[in-house]
C-alpha positions as CSV (number, residue, x, y, z in Angstrom):
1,X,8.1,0.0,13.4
2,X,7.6,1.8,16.8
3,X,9.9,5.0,16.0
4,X,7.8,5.0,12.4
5,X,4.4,4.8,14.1
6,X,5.9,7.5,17.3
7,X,6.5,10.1,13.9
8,X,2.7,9.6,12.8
9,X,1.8,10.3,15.9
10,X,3.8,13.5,16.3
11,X,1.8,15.1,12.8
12,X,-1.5,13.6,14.1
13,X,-1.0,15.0,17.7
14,X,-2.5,18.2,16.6
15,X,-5.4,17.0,15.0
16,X,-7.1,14.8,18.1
17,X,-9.9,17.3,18.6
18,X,-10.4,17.2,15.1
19,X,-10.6,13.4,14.5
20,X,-13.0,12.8,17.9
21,X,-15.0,15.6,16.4
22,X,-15.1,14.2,13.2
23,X,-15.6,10.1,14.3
24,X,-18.7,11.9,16.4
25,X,-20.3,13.6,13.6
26,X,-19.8,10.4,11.4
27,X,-21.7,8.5,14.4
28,X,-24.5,10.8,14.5
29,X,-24.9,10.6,11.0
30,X,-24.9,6.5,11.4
31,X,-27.6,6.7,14.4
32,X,-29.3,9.1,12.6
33,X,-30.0,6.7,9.6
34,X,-30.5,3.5,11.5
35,X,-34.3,4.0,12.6
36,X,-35.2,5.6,9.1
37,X,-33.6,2.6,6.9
38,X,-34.9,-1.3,6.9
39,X,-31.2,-2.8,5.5
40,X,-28.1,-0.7,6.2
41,X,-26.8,-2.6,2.9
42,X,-28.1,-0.4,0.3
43,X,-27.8,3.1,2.4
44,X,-24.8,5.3,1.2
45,X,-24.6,7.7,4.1
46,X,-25.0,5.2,7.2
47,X,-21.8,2.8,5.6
48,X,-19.9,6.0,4.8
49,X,-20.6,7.2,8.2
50,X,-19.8,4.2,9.5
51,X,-16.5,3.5,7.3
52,X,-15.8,7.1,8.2
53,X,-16.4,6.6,12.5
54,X,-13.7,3.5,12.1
55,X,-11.4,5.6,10.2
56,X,-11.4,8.5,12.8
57,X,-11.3,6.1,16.0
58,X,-8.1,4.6,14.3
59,X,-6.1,7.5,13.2
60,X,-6.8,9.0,17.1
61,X,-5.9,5.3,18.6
62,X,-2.2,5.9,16.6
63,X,-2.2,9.8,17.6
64,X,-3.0,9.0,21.4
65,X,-1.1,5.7,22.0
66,X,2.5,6.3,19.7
67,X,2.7,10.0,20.8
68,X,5.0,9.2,23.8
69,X,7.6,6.1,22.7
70,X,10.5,5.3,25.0
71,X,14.1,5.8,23.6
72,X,16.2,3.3,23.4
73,X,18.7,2.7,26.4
74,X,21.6,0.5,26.6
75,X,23.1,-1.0,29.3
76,X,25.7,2.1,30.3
77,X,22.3,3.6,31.2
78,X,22.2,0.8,33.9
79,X,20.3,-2.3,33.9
80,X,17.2,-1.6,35.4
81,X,16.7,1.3,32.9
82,X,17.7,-1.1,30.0
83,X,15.6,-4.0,31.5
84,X,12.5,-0.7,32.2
85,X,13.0,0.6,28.6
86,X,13.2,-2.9,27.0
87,X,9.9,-4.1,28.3
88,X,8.0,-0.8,27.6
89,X,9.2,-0.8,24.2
90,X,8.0,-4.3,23.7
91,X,4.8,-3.0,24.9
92,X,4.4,-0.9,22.2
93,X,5.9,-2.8,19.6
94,X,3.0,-5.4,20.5
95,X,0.5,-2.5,20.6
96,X,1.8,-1.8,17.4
97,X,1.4,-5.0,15.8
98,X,-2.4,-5.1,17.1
99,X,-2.9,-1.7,14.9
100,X,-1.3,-3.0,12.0
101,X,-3.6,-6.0,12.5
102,X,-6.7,-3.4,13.2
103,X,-5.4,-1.5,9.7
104,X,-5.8,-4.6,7.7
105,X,-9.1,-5.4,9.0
106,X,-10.5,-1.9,8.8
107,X,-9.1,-1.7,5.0
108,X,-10.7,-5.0,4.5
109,X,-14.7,-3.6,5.4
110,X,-13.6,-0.8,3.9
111,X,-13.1,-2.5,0.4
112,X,-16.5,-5.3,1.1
113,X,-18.8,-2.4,2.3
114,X,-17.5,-0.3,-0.3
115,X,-18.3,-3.2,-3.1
116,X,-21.5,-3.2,-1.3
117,X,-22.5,1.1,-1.6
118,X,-21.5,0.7,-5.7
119,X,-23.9,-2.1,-5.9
């Protein structure tokens, strides 16, 4: 999961800039509807902005976090390298899981608050 998440991250690398610049602009446009709207529920730009902000924030999290995943070591390499690598791997095999669980979640609002922008 960790080497498949690392190769995401390699193709995203070069589009950080473009990501924080694009979750910024989809945050102004959210702040910028908020004080002109009563209910957020029926306003097409502030959910898409918003959807959009979530979107950007979790395709940088993957591209900044997975860019730099530890090989794999075994114990010829020596112990503490093996135990070192081990423990850093398991670090981001639990960061890992957290995204996946973050995915789910963000594909979930993505589905209700789209349901809700049709309406």
């Amino acid at each position: 999961m960790i080497e498949r998440l690392s190769r995401i991250a390699s193709h995203l690398h070069r589009f950080r800039l473009l990501l924080l610049l694009v979750a910024l602009c989809a945050l102004g446009v959210l702040g910028w509807r908020i004080p002109q709207v009563g209910s957020l529920e029926r306003d097409g730009p502030a959910i898409a902005g918003l959807l959009v902000f979530f979107w950007a924030l979790l395709l940088y999290a993957v591209a900044a976090l997975f860019r730099s995943v530890p090989e794999k070591t075994g114990l010829g390499d020596g112990l503490i390298s093996w135990l070192g690598s081990r423990l850093r791997r398991g670090l981001f095999w639990l960061l890992g899981l957290a995204l996946c669980i973050l995915v789910f979640a963000v594909v979930l609002l993505s589905y209700q608050l789209g349901r809700v922008m049709t309406l």
